[in-house]
C-alpha positions in Angstrom: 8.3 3.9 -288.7 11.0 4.2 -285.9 12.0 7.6 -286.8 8.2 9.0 -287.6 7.8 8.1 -284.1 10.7 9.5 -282.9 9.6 12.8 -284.6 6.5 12.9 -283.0 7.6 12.2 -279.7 9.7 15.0 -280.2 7.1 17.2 -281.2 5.3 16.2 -278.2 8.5 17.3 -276.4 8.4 20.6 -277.6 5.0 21.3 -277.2 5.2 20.2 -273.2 8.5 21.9 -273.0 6.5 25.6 -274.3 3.6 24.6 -272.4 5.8 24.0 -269.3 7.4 27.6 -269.8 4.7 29.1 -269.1 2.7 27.4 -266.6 6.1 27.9 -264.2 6.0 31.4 -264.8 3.5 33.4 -262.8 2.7 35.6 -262.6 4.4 36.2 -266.4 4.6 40.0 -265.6 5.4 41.3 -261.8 4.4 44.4 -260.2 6.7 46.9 -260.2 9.1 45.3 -263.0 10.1 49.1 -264.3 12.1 50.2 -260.9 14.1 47.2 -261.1 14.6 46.4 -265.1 17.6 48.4 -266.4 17.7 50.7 -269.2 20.9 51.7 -271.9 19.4 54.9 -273.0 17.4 58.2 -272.4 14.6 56.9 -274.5 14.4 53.9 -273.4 14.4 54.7 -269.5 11.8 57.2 -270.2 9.3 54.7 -271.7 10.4 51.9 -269.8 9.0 54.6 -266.8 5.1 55.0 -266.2 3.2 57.6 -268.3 1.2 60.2 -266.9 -2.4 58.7 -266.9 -3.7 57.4 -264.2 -5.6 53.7 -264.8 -8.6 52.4 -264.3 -10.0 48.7 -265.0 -13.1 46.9 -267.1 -14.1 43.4 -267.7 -16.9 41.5 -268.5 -17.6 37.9 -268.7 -18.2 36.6 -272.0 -19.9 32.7 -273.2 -16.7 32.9 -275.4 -13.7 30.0 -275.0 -11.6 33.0 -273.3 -14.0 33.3 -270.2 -14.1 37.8 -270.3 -12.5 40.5 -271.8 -10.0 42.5 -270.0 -9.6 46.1 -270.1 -7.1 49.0 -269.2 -7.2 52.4 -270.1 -6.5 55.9 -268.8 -9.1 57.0 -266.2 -9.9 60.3 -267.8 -11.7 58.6 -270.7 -14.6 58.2 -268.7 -15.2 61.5 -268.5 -13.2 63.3 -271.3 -14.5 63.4 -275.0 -10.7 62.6 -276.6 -10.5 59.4 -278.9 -7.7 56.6 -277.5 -5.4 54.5 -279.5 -6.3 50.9 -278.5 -3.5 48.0 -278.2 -4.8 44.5 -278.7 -2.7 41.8 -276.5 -1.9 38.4 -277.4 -1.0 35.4 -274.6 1.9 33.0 -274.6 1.2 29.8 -274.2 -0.3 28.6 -270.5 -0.7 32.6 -269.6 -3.1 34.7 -269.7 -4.6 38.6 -269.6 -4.8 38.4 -266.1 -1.2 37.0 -265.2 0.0 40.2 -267.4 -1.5 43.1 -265.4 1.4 45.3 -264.7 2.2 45.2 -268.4 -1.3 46.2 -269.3 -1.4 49.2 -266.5 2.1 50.0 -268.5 0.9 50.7 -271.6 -2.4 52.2 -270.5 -0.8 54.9 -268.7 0.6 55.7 -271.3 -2.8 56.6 -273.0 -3.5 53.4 -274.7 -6.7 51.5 -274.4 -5.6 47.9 -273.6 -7.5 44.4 -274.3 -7.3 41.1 -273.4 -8.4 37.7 -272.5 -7.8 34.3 -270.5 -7.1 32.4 -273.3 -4.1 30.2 -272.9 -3.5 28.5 -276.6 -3.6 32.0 -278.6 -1.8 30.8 -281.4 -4.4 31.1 -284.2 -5.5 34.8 -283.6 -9.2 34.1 -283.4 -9.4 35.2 -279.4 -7.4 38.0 -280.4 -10.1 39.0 -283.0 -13.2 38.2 -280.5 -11.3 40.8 -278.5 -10.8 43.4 -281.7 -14.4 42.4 -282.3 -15.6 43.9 -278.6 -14.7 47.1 -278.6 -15.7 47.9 -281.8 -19.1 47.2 -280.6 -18.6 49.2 -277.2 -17.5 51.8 -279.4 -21.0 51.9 -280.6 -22.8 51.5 -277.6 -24.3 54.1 -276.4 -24.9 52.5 -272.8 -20.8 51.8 -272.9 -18.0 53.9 -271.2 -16.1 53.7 -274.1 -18.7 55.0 -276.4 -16.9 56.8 -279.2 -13.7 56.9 -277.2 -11.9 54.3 -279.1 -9.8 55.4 -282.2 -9.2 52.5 -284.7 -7.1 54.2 -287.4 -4.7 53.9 -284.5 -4.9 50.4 -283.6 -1.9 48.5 -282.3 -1.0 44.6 -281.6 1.5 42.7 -279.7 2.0 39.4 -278.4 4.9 36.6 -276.6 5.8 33.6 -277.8 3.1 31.6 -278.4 1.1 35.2 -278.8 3.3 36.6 -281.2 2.2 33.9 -283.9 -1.4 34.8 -282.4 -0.4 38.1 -283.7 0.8 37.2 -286.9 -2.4 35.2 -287.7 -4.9 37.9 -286.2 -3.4 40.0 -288.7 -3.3 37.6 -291.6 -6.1 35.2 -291.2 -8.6 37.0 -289.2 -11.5 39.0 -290.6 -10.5 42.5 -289.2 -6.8 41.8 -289.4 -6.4 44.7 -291.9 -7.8 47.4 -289.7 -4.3 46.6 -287.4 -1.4 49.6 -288.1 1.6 48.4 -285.7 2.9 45.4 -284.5 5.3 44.2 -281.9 6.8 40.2 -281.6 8.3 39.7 -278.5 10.0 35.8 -278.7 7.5 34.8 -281.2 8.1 31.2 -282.1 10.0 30.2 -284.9 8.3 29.2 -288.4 9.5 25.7 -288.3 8.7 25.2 -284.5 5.2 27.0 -285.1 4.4 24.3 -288.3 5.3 21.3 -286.0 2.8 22.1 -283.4 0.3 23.5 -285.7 1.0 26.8 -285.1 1.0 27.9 -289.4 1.6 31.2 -289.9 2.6 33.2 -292.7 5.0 36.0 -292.4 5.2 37.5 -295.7 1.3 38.9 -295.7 2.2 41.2 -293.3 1.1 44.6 -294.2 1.9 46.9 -291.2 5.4 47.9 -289.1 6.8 45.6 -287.3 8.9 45.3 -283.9 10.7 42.1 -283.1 12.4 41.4 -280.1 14.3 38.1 -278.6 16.8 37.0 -275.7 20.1 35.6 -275.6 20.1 33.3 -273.3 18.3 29.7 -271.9 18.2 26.9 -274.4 14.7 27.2 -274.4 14.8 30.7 -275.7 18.0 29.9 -278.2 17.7 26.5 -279.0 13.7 26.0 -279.1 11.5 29.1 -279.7 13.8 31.6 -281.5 17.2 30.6 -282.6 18.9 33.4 -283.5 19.1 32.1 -287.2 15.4 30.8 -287.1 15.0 34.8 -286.4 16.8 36.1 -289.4 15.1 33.8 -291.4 11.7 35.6 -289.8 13.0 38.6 -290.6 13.2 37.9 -293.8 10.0 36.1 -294.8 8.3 40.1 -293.7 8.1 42.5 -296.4 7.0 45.4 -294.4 8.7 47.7 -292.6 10.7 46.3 -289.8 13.2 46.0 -287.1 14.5 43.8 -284.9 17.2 43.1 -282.1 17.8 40.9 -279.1 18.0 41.8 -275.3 21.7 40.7 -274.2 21.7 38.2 -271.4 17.7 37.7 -270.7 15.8 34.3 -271.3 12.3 33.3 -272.9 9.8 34.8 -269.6 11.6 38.3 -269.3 11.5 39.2 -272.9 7.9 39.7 -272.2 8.3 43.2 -270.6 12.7 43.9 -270.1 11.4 45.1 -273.5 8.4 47.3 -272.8 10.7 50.7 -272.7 11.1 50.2 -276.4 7.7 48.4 -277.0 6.1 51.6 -275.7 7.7 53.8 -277.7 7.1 52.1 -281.0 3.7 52.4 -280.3 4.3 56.0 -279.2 5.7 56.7 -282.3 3.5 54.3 -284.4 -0.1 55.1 -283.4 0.6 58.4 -281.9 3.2 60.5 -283.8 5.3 60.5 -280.9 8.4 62.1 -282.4 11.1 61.4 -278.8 10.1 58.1 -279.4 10.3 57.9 -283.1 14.2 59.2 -282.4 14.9 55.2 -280.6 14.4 53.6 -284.0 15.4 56.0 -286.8 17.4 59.5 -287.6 21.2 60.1 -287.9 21.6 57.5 -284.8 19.2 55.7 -283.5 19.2 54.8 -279.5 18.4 51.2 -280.5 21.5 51.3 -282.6 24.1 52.3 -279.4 21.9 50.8 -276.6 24.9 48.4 -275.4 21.9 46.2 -273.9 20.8 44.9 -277.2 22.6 43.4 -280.0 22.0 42.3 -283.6 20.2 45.1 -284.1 18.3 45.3 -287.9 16.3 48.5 -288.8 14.3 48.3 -292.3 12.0 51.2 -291.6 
């Protein structure tokens, strides 16, 4: 009986400990985060910078659990008659859509529609679908600026911590989880962690490319959410194409966007047939490969 209740107070532990993380953390993503983060290669620097589009903003208030959608995307849609790839975000725990804006105007400008929501326990990918779920009906609305603008057969996904097992499920579990085409894990937590809190998920149904990314350094990013071994054994479990590596010297919160150079450009490449970008992760050297930033570096692509 002792050591049942030891476990579960140490369960409890953890799940205060994540919980903690990201409550202590806002905003999770600050303004301005792409003059100051460095990069260790051409690529890298050039999708760490700002695209080209300029961004505009949409939400709208929902009767959902999540409290409204959340929306960037490139200001020319509104007017244009072009079709946009469309990135789905997931939120680590305690964080939401709004506490990520910077990211989101990131990825927008460069010309990806971007979703999200206020929910703060993501984990089982069902807010993430609601969110899938929207725009596919704004894509049919006539009365709707994104009308026919939204192009599904390029449809991305990407979540942190808490939000990358939110994007794992959505993908798995959720009703529209097979109309996903790229993915990207930024310090998603570990299996075992994940079980303990009831966080499930199963790694090995994964059907699309994946990008995972972790830090080296805190205890709470080593020790508790992704323990370098706890992310081999991740790596692993996916039978899909993959990669992987970890950011030298950054902790749990900054792997959120220190990664966002190469998180952009795997969806560059992914969803858009970018071929620069496509030259980071594959070829006769990959940048990923040499970046002297990142280490433990795994490409199965």
């Amino acid at each position: 009986m002792l050591k049942i209740i030891g476990k579960l107070l140490s369960y409890i532990g953890m799940f205060f400990a994540i919980l903690l993380a990201g409550t202590t953390n806002q905003p999770a993503v600050y303004d301005g985060y792409e003059e100051t983060v460095e990069s260790g290669g051409f690529i890298e620097e050039k999708y760490l910078n700002k695209g080209s589009y300029e961004v505009s903003y949409f939400e709208e208030d929902t009767s959902e659990f999540f409290d409204k959608y959340e929306v960037y995307y490139p200001s020319e849609l509104e007017t244009g008659d072009l079709n946009y790839p469309v990135i789905v975000v997931a939120n680590g725990t305690a964080t939401a859509a709004s506490t990520y804006k910077p990211l989101f105007e990131h990825y927008a400008s460069w010309g990806f529609v971007v979703i999200g929501n206020e929910d703060e326990g993501s984990w089982s990918g069902e807010s993430t679908e609601k969110c899938l779920e929207y725009l596919i009906e704004k894509n049919g609305d006539t009365d709707s600026i994104f009308y026919d603008k939204l192009d599904f057969e390029r449809l991305g996904i990407t979540g942190h911590s808490q939000g990358g097992v939110a994007v794992i499920n959505a993908m798995t579990k959720q009703p529209n989880g097979d109309m996903y085409k790229a993915a990207a894990l930024l310090s998603p937590a570990n299996e075992e962690l994940s079980d303990k809190l009831g966080w499930s998920y199963d790694a090995g149904k994964i059907k699309v490319p994946v990008f995972i990314g972790a830090g080296t350094s805190g205890e709470f990013e080593t020790e508790t959410v992704i323990p370098f071994e706890k992310l081999e054994l991740l790596y692993s479990h996916i039978n899909s194409p993959k990669m992987m590596m970890r950011r030298t010297g950054i902790g749990h919160g900054r792997t959120l966007y220190y990664m966002s150079g190469y998180v952009t450009a795997w969806f560059r490449w992914q969803l858009c047939g970018d071929n620069e970008a496509e030259k980071a992760f594959v070829g006769d050297s990959p940048e990923i490969i040499n970046n002297k930033l990142y280490q433990d570096q795994r490409i199965d692509l």
